[in-house]
C-alpha positions as CSV (number, residue, x, y, z in Angstrom):
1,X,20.3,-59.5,-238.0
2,X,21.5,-61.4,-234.9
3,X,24.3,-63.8,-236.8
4,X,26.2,-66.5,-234.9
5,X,28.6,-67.8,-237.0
6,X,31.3,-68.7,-238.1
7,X,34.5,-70.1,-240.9
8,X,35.3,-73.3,-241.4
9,X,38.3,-75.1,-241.6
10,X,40.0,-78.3,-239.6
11,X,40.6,-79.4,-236.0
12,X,44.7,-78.5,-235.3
13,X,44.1,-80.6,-238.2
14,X,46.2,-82.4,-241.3
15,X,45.0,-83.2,-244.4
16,X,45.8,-86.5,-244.3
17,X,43.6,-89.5,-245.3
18,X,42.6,-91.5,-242.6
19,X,44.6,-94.4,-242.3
20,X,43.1,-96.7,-239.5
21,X,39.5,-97.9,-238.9
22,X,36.6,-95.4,-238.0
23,X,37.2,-94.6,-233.8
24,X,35.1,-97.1,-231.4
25,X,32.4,-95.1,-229.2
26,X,34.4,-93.5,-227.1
27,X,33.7,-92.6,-223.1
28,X,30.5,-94.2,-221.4
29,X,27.0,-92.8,-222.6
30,X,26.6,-91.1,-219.1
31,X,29.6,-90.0,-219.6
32,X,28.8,-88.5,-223.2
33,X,25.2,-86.6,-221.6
34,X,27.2,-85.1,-218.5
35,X,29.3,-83.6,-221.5
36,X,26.4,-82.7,-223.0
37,X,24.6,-81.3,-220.1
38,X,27.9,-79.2,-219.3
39,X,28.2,-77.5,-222.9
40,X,24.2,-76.6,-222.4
41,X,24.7,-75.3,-219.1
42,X,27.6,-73.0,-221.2
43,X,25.0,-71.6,-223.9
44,X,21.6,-73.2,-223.3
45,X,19.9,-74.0,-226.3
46,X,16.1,-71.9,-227.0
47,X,14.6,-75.4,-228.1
48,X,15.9,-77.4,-224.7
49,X,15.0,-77.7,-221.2
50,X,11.8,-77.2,-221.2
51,X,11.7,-73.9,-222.8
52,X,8.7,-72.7,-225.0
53,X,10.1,-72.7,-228.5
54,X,10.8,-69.5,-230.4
55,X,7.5,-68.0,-232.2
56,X,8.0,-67.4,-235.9
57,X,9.5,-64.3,-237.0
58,X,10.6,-63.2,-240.8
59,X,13.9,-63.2,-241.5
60,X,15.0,-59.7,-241.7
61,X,18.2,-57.9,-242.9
62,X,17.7,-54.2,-242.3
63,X,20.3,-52.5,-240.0
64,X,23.5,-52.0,-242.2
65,X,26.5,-51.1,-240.7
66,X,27.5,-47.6,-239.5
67,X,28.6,-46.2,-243.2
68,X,26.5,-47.9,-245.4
69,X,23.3,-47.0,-246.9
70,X,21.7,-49.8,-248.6
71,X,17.7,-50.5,-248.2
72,X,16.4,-53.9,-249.4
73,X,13.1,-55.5,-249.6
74,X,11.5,-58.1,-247.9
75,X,12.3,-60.5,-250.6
76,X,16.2,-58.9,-250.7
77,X,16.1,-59.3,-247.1
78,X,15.2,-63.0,-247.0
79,X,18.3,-63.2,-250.4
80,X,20.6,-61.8,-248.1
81,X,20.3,-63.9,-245.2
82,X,21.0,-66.8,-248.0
83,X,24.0,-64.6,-249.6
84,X,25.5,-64.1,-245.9
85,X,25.6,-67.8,-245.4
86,X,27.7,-68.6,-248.6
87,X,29.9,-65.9,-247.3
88,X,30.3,-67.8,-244.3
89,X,33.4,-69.8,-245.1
90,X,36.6,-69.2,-244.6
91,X,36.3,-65.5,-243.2
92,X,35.2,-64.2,-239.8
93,X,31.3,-64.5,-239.2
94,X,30.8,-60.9,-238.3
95,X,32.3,-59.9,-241.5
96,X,30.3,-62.5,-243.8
97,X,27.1,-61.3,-242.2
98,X,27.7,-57.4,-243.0
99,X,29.0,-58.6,-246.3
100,X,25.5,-58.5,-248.4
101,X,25.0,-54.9,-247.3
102,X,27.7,-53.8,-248.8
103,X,27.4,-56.3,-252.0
104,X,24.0,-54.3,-252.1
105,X,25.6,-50.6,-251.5
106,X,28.5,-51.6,-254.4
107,X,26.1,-52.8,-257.1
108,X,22.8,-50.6,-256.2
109,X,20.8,-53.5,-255.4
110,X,20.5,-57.2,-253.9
111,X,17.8,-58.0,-257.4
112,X,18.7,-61.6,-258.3
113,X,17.1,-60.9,-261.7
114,X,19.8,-58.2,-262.0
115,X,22.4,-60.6,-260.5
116,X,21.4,-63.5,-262.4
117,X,21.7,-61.4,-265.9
118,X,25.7,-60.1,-264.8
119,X,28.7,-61.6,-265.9
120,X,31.1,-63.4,-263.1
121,X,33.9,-60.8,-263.7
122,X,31.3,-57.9,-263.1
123,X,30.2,-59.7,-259.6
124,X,33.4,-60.6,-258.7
125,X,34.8,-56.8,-259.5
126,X,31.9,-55.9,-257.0
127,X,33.0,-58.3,-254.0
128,X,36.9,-57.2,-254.5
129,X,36.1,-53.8,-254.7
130,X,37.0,-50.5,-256.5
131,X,39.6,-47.6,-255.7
132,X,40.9,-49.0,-252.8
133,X,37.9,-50.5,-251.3
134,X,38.5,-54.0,-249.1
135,X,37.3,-57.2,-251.1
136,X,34.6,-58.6,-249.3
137,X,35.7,-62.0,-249.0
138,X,39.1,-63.6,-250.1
139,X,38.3,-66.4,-251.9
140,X,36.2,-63.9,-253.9
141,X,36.2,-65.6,-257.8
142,X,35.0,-68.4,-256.4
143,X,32.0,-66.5,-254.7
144,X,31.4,-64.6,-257.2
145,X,30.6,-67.8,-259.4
146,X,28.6,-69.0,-256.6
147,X,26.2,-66.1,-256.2
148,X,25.6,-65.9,-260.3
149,X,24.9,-69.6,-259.8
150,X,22.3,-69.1,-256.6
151,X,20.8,-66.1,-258.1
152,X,19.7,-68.5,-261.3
153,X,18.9,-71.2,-259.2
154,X,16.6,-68.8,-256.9
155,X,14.9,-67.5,-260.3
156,X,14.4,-71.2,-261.7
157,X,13.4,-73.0,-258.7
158,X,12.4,-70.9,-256.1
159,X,10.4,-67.9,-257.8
160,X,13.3,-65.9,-256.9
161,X,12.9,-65.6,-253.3
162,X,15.1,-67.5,-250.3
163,X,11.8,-68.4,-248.4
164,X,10.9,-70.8,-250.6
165,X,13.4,-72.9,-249.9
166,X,12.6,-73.4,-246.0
167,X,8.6,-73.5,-245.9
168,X,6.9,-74.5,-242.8
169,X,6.0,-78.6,-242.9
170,X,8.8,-79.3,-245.0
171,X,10.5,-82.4,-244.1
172,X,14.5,-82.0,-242.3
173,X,15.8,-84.2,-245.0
174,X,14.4,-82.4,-247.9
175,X,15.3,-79.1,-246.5
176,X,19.2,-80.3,-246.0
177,X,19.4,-81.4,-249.9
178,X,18.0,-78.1,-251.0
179,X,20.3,-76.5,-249.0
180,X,23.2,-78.7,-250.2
181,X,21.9,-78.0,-253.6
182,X,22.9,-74.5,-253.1
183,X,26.3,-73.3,-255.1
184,X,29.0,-73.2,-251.9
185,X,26.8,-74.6,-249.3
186,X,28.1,-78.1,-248.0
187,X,27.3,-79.9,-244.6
188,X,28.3,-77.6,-242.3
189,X,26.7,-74.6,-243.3
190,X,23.6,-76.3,-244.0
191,X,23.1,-78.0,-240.9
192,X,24.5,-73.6,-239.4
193,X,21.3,-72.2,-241.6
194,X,18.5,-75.3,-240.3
195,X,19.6,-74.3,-236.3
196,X,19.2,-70.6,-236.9
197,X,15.8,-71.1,-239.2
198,X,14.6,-73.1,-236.1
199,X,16.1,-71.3,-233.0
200,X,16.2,-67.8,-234.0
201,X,13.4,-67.5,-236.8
202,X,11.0,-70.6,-235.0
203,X,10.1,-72.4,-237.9
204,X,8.6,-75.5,-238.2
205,X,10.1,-78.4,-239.6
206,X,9.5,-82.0,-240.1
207,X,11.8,-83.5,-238.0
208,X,13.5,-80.6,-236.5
209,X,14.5,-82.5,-233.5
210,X,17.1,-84.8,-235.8
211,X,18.8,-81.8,-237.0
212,X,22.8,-82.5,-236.7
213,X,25.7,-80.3,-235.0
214,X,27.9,-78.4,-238.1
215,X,31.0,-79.4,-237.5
216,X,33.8,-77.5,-238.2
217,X,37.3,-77.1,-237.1
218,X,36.2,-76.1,-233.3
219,X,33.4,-78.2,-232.8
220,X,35.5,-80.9,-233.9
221,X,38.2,-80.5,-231.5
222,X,36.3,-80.0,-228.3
223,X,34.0,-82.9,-229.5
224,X,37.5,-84.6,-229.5
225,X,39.3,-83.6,-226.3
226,X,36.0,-84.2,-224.1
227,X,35.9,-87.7,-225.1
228,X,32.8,-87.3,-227.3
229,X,34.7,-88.3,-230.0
230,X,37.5,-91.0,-229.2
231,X,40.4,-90.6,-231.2
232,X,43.0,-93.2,-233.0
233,X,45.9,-94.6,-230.5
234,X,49.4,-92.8,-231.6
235,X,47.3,-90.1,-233.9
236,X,47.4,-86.4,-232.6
237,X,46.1,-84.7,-235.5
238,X,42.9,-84.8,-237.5
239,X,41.0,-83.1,-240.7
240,X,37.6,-82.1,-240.1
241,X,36.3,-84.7,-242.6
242,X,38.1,-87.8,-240.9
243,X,35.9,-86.7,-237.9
244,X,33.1,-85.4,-239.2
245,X,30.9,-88.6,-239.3
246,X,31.6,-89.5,-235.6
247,X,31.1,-85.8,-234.4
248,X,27.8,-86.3,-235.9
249,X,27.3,-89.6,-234.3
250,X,28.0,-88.4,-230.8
251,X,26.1,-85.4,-231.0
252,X,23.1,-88.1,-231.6
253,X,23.8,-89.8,-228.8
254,X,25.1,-87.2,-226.0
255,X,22.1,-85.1,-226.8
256,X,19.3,-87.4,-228.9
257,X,16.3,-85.1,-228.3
258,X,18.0,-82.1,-230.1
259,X,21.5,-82.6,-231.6
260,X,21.9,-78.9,-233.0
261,X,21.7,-78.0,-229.5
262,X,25.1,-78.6,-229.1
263,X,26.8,-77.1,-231.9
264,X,27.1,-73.3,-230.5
265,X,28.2,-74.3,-226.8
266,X,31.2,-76.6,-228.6
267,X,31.9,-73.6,-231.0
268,X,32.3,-71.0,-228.5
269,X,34.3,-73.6,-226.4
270,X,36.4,-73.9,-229.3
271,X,37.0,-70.9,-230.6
272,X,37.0,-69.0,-227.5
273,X,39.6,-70.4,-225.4
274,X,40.3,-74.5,-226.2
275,X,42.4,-73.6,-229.0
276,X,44.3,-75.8,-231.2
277,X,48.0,-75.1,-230.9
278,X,47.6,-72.7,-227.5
279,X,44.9,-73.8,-225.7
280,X,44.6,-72.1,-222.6
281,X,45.8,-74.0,-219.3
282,X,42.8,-75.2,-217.0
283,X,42.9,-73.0,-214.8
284,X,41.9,-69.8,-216.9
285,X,39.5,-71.2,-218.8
286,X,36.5,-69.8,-217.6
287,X,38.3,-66.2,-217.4
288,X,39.4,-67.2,-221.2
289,X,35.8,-67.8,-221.9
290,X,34.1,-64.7,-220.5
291,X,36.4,-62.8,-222.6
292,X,35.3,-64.6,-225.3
293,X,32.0,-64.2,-224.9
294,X,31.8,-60.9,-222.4
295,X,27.9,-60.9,-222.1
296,X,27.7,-64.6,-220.9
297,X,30.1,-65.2,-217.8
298,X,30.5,-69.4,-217.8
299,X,28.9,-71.1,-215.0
300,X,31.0,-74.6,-215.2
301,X,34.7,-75.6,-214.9
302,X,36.8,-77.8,-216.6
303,X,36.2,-80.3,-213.7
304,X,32.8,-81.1,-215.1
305,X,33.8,-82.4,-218.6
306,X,34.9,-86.4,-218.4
307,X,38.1,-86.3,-220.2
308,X,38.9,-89.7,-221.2
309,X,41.3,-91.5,-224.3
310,X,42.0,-87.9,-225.2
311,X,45.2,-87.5,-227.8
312,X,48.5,-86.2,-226.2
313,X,47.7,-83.0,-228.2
314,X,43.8,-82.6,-226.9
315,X,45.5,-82.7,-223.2
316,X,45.7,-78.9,-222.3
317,X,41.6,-78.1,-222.5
């Protein structure tokens, strides 16, 4: 299962409220698209630039990890795309996408009929493990409500199977509520399952073209210090939810024929070398970045993002 993603969390961000109005459209619209074009030129999106769009494949989940020997069906597999994206909060992404494997080796199975019928302290004793095994997630309670919760709402709504939520035709709005109607899915992770339903499974939506960037803590920020985003005067810190509704914005308007397109470029920008409290200097960034991502080696330089009424903090990317 080819899994891009990633936790969530804030932009070298405070909890505080916001106490001033919403931030004014920040650098010029040319401005905003050469950002755009620059974070596309990073990671190019499969749905821009003329590119055919991705044919229709199943979603599968069938090479476990070295160690683990788990097999699932088609309708497990589907589950377990589903499971791995409520496990994708707060922990890395490589470790939420191996996680329903081993949910599946610990309890026999990945049957939400099964999963449905157990008890919350008998799911939860699965995801923190037995005789020294590593819990599969820290905030593990919690998910273990959430997955007795999905598993009943899979039964009741969606004849037990994960597909049913996402059918070909269905309308981008309609997909994002059942989504959000999913125990431990909010925004971000919906708008992280739509992109990889429509860039690395190609399927058809109504809409697809309006779906949004998920913004987390990383997108946020580089959103932020390009400009994209313009910040309050005298505020250097921001929670992902004070910025959330303008990140959104701007991704509409830097990129209006595919928004999504810019959510993994900003990531990987983010989490890869424009850190919060040590970002890298200038100068290494694109050194920073290939050994982020080793198997892509950047083709821009920080001399092609406008950087303009950037906080004192944002400064360094």
């Amino acid at each position: 299962m080819a899994a891009t993603r990633r936790a969530a969390g804030g932009t070298r961000t405070s909890s505080a409220t916001p106490t001033a109005a919403p931030p004014k459209p920040p650098v010029s619209l040319d401005a905003q698209r050469a950002v755009a074009a620059a974070l596309l030129e990073y990671v190019p999106s499969p749905m821009s630039g003329g590119r055919a769009r991705p044919q229709r494949s199943p979603i599968t989940f069938d090479n476990p990890p070295a160690g683990v020997k788990v097999r699932l069906s088609p309708t497990e597999q589907t589950n377990a795309f589903l499971f791995a994206v409520m496990f994708d909060h707060m922990i890395k992404a490589d470790a939420a996408w191996i996680a329903p494997y081993h949910l599946a080796a610990r309890l026999g199975h990945l049957d939400v009929r099964r999963i449905a019928a157990m008890g919350e302290a008998e799911i939860g004793s699965a995801l923190k493990g037995r005789d020294g095994q590593k819990a599969l997630h820290r905030l593990w309670p919690r998910l273990a409500k959430n997955l007795g919760l999905t598993s009943k709402l899979l039964l009741g709504r969606y004849a037990g199977n994960a597909e049913n939520i996402w059918p070909d035709g269905l309308a981008i709005g309609e997909l994002t509520s059942r989504l959000r109607g999913v125990p431990g899915v909010g925004a971000k992770l919906a708008s992280m399952t739509i992109r990889l339903l429509i860039e690395e499974h190609g399927r058809r939506f109504v809409g697809w073209e309006k779906a949004d960037v998920a913004v987390d803590r990383h997108v946020a920020r580089v959103f932020l210090r390009t400009g994209l985003v313009k910040g309050q005067t005298g505020q250097h810190a921001y929670s992902v939810s004070e910025l959330h509704d303008d990140v959104i914005a701007a991704g509409r308007r830097a990129h209006p024929a595919y928004p999504a397109a810019l959510d993994l470029p900003a990531f990987y920008v983010g989490a890869g070398f424009c850190h919060a409290r040590t970002p890298s200097p200038r100068a290494s960034m694109p050194t920073t970045a290939a050994r982020a991502r080793p198997r892509r080696t950047p083709t821009w330089t920080p001399s092609h993002l406008p950087v303009e009424g950037r906080t004192a903090r944002s400064s360094s990317c």
